[in-house]
N, CA, C and O of each residue as an XYZ file, in Angstrom:
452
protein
N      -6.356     17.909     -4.695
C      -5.686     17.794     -3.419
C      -5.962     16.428     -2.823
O      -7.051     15.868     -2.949
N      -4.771     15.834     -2.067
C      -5.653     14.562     -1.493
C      -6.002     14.609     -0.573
O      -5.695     15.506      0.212
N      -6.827     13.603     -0.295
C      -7.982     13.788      1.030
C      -7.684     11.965      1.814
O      -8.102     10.835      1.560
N      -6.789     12.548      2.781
C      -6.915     10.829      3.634
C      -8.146     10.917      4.692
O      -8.430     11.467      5.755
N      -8.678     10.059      3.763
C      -9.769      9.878      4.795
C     -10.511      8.371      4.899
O      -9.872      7.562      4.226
N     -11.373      7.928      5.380
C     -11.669      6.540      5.738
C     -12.678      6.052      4.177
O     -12.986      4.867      4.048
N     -13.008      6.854      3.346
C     -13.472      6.259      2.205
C     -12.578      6.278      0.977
O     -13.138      6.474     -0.101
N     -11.366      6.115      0.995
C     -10.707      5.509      0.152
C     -10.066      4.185      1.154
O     -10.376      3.947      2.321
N      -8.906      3.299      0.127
C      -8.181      2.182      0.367
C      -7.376      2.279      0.708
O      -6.971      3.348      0.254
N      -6.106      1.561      1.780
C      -4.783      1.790      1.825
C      -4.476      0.832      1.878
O      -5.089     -0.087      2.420
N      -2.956      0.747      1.071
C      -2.358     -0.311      1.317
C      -0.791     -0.886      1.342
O       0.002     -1.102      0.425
N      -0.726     -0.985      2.276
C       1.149     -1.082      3.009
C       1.792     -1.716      2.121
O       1.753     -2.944      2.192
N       2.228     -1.359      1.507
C       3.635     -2.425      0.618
C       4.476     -3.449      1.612
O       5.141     -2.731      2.359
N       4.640     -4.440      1.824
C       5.148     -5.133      3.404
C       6.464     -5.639      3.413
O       6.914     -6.509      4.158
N       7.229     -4.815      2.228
C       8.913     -4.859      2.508
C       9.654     -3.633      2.089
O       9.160     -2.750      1.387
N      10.926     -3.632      2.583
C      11.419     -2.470      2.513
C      11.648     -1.526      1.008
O      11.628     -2.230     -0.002
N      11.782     -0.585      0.863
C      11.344     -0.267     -0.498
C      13.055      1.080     -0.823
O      13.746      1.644      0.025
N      13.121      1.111     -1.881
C      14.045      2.027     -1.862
C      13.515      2.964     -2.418
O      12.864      2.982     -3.462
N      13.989      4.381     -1.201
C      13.263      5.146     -1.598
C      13.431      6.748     -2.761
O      12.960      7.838     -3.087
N      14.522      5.709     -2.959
C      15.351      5.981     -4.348
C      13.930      6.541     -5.722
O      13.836      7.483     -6.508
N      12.963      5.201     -5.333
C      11.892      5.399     -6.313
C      10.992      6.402     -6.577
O      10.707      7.112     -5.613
N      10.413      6.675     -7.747
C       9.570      7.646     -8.121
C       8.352      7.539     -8.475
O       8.020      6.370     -8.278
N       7.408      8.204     -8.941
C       6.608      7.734     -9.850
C       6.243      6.105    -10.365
O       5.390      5.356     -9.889
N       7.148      5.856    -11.442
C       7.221      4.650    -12.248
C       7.379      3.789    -11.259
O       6.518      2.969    -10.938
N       8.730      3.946    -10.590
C       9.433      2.463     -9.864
C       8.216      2.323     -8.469
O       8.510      1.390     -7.722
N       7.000      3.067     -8.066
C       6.435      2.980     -7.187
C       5.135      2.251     -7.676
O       4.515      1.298     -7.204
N       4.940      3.031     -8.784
C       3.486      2.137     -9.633
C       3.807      0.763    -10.801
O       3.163      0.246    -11.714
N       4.876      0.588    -10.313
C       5.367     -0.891    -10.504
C       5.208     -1.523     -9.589
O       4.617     -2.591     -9.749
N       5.606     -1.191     -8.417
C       5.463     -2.328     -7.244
C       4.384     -2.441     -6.976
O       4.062     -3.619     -6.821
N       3.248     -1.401     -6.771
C       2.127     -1.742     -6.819
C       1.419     -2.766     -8.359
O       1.005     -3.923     -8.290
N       1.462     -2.077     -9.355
C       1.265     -2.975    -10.028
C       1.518     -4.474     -9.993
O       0.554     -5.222    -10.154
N       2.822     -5.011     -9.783
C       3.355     -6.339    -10.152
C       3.084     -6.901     -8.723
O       2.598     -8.017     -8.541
N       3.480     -5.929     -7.593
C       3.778     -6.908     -6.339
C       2.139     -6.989     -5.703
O       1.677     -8.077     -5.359
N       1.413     -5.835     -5.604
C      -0.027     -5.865     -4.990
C      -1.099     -6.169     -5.831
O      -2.247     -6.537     -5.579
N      -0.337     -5.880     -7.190
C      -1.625     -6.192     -8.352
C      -2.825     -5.639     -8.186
O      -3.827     -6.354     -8.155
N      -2.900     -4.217     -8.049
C      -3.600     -3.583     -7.628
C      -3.760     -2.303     -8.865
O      -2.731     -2.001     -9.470
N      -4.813     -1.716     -9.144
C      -4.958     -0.501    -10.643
C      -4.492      0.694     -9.765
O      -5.184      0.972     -8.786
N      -3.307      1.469    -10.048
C      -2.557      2.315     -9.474
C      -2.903      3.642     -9.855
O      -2.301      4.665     -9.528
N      -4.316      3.516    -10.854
C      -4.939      4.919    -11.152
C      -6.274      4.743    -10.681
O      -7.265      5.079    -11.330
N      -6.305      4.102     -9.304
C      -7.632      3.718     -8.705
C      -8.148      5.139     -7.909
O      -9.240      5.682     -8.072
N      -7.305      5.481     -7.212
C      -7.422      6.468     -6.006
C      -7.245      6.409     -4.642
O      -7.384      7.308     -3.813
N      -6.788      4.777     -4.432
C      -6.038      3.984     -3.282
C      -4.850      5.050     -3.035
O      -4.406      5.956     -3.741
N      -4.490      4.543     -1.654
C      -3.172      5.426     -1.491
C      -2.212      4.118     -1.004
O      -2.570      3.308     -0.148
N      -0.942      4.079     -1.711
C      -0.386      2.931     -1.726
C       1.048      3.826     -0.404
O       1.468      4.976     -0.537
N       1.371      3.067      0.455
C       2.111      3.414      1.431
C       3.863      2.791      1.291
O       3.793      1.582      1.509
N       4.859      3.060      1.103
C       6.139      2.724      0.951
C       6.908      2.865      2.306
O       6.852      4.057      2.608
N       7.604      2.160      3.258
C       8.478      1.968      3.864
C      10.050      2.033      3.470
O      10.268      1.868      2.270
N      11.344      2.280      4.425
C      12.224      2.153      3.834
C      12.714      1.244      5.140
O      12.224      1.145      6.265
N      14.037      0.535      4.455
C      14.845     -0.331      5.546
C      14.631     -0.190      6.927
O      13.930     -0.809      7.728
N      15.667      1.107      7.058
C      15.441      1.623      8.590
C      14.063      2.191      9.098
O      13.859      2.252     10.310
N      13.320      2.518      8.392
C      11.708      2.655      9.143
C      11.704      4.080      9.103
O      10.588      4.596      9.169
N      12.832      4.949      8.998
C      12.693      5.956      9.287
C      11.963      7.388      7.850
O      12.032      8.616      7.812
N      11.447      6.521      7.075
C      11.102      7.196      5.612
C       9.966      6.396      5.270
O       9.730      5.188      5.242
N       9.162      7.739      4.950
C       7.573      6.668      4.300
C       7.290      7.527      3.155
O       7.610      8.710      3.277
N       6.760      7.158      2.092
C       6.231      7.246      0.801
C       4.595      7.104      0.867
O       4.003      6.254      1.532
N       4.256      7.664      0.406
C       2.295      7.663      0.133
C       2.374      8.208     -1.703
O       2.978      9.135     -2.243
N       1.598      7.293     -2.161
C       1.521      6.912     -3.786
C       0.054      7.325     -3.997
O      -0.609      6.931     -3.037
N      -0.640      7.931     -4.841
C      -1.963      8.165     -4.534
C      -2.003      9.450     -6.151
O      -1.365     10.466     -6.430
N      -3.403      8.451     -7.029
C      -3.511      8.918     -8.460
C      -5.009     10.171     -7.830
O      -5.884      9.939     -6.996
N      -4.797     11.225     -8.513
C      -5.364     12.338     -8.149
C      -6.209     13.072     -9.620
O      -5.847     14.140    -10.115
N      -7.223     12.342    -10.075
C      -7.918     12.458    -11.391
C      -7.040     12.941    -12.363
O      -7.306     12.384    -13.428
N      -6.077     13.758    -12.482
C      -5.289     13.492    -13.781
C      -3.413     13.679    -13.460
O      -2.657     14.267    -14.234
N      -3.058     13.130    -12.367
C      -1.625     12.483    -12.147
C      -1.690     12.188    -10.649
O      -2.700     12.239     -9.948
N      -0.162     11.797    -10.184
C       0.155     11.523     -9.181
C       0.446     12.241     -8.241
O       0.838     13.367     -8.549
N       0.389     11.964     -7.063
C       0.834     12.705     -5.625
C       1.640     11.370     -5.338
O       1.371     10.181     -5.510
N       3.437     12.481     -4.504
C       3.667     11.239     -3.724
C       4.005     12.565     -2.582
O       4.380     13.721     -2.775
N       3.719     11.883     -1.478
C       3.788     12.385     -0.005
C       4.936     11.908      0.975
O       4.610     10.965      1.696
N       6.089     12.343      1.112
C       7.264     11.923      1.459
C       7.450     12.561      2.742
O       7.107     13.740      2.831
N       8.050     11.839      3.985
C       7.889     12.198      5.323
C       9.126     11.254      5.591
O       9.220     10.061      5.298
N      10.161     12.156      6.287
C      11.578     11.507      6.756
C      11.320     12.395      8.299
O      11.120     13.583      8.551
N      11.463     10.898      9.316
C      12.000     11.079     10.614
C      13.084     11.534     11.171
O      14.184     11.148     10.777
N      12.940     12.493     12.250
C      14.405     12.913     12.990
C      14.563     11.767     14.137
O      15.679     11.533     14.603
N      13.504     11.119     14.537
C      13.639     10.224     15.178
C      12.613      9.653     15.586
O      11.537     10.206     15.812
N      12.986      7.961     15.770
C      11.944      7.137     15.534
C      11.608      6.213     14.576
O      12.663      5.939     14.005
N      10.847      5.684     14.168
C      10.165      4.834     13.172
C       9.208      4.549     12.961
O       8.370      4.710     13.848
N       8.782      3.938     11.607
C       7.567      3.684     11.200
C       7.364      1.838     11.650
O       8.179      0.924     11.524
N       6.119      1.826     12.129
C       6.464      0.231     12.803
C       5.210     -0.763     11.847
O       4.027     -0.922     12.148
N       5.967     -1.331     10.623
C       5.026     -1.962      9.610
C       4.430     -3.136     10.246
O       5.280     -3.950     10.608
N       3.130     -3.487     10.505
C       2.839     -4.745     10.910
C       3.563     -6.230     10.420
O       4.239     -6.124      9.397
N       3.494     -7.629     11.049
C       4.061     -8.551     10.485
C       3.517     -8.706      9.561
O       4.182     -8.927      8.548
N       1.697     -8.650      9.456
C       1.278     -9.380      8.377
C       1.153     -8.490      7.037
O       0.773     -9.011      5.989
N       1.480     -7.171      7.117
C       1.277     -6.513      6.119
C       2.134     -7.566      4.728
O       1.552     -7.321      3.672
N       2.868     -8.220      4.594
C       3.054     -9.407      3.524
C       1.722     -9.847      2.855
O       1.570     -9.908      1.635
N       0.610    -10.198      3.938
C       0.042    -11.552      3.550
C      -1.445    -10.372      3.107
O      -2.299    -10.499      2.229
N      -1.293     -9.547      3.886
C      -2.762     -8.672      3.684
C      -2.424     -6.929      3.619
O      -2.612     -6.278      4.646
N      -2.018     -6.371      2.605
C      -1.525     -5.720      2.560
C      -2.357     -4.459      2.758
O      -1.881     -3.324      2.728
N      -3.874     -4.805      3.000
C      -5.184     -3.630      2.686
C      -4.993     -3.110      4.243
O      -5.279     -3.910      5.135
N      -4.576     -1.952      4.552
C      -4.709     -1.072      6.310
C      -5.761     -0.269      6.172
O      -5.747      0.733      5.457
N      -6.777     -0.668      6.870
C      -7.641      0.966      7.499
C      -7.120      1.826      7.932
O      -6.076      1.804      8.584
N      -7.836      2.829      7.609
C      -7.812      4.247      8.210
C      -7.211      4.705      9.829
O      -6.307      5.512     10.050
N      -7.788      4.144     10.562
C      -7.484      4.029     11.777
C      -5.780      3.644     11.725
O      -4.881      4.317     12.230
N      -5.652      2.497     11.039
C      -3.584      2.237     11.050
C      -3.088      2.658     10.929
O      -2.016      2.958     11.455
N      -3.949      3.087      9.639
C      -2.940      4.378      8.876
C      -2.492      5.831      9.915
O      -1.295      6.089     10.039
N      -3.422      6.608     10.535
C      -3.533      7.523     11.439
C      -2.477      6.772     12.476
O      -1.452      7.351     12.835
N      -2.743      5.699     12.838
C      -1.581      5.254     14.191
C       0.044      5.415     13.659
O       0.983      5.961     14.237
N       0.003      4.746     12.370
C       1.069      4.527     11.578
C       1.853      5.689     11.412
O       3.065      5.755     11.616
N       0.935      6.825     10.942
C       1.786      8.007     10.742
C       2.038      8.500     12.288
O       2.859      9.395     12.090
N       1.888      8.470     13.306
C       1.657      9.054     14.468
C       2.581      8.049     15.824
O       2.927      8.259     16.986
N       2.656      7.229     15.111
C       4.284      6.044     15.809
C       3.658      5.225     16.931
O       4.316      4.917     17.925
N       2.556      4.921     16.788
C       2.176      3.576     17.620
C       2.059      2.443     16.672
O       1.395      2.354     15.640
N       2.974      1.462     17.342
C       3.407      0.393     17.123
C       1.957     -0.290     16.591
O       1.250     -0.720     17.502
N       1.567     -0.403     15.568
C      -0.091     -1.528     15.272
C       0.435     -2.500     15.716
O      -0.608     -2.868     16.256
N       1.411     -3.583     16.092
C       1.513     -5.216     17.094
C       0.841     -4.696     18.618
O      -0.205     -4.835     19.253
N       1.972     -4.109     18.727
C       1.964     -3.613     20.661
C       0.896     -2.349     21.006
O       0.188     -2.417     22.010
N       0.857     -1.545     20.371
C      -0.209     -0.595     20.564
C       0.426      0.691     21.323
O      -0.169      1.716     21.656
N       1.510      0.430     21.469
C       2.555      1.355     22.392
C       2.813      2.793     20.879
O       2.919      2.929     19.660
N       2.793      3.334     21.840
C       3.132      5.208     21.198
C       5.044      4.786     21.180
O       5.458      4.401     22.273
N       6.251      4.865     19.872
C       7.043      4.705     20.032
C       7.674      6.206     20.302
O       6.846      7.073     20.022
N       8.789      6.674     20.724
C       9.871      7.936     20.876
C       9.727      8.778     19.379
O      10.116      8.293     18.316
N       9.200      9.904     19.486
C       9.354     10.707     18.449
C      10.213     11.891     18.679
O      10.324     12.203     19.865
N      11.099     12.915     17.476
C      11.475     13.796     17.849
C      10.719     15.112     18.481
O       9.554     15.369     18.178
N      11.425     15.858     19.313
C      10.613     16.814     19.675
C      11.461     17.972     20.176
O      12.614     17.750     20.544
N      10.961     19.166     20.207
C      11.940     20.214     20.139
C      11.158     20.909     21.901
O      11.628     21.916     22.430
């Protein structure tokens, strides 16, 4: 089972990703673009265009988990620098899934019934 918690790694992929991808086309981008061992136990994080779709990539002692979460409303708000430093703590991650902006610090509009 996976366990997000503050003693593993995360790390934001920092462009839009299609989330078309699976398995392979996800532990490629990590591979080639983060250069990172994708059977580490890191949990690698995927964005899509509109913000509104996130991907979590994460090797689980003998295969993969991917963790897929589509918004009714709202977005996921990727930092600028996630390009240059792609490693997020725990803490981002928790903001990240939960829609405060990591620039501004602002809680963005989520759906709600």
């Amino acid at each position: 089972m996976i366990s997000l918690s503050a003693k593993v790694r995360f790390f934001l992929y920092g462009y839009p990703t299609d989330m078309r991808k699976s398995f392979e086309g996800l532990g490629g981008l990590v591979r080639c673009h983060l250069q990172e061992d994708v059977q580490s136990g890191d949990v690698y994080l995927f964005i899509n265009r509109r913000g509104d779709r996130i991907k979590l990539l994460v090797w689980d002692r003998d295969g993969f988990w991917i963790h897929y979460k589509r918004l009714e409303k709202g977005r996921f708000r990727r930092s600028s620098d996630s390009q240059s430093s792609p490693e997020i703590s725990y803490s981002d991650l928790v903001m990240l899934l939960e829609g405060i902006d990591l620039k501004k610090g602002k809680k963005s509009v989520r759906y709600g019934r």
